[in-house]
N, C-alpha and C positions, 0 to 999 in steps of 0.2 A: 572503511566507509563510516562517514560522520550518521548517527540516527537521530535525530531532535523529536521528542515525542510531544505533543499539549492535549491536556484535554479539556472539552467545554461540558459543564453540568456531569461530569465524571468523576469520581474517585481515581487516582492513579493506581496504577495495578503492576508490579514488578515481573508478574508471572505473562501478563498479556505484552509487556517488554518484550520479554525473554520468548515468548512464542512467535512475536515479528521479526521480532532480531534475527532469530534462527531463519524463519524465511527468508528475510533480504538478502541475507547471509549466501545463501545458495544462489536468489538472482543472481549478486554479484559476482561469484564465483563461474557462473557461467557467461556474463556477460560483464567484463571488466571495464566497463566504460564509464559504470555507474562511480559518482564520485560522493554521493551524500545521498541521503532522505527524509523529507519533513511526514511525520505522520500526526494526524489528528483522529481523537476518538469524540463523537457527539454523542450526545443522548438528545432525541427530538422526541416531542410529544405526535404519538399520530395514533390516528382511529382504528389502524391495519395491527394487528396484534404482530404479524410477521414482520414489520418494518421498524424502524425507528432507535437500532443502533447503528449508529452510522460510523465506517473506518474509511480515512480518506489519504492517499499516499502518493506524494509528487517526490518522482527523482529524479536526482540531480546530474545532468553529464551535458557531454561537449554538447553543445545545438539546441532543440528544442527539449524543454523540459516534457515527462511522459508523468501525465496524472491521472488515477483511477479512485473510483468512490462506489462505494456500494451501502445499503442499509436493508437491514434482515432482522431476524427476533435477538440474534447472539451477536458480538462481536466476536468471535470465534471464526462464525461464519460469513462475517461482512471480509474477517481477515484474507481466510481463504479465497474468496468471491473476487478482491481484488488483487491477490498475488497471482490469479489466473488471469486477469483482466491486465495488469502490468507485465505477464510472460508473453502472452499474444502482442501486445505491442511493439514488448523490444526485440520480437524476432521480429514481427513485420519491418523496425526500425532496420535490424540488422540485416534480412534481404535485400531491403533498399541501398543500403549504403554497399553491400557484394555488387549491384547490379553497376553501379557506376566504377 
């Protein structure tokens, strides 16, 4: 799987790399359909002390692209937040496509 990582108002971070990587790493693995993924790291200004790193990850396969975003105090946390939000997807994607 191809990763392309950008970040906007962020430092790159080799270790926050390496801690996505591993995750997709596993989607894939269970769901081989996945052919690539674009991840972006933000940093927004906001008044919510719990908000405002933002991790956002669109992947890539046959059909319709599946994109997840989350923003929490860590990007740590945004990571997790959306590798749960993109596993619920591509099962529901995968039910779907069993049904027909």
């Amino acid at each position: 799987m191809n990763i392309n990582f950008e970040y906007h108002e962020v430092a790159a971070s080799p270790r926050l790399e390496a801690f996505l990587a591993e995750k997709l790493n596993k989607l894939e693995n269970k769901y081989d359909s996945i052919v690539g993924a674009d991840v972006y790291f933000k940093k927004e200004n906001s008044s919510n002390p719990e908000k405002g790193k933002i991790c956002s990850v669109r992947l890539s396969m046959p059909g319709a692209t599946i994109f997840a975003e989350t923003s929490t105090a860590s990007f740590e946390a945004s990571v997790a937040k959306v590798i749960t939000e993109l596993r619920s997807q591509l099962q529901k994607r995968k039910e779907k496509l069993k049904a027909h």
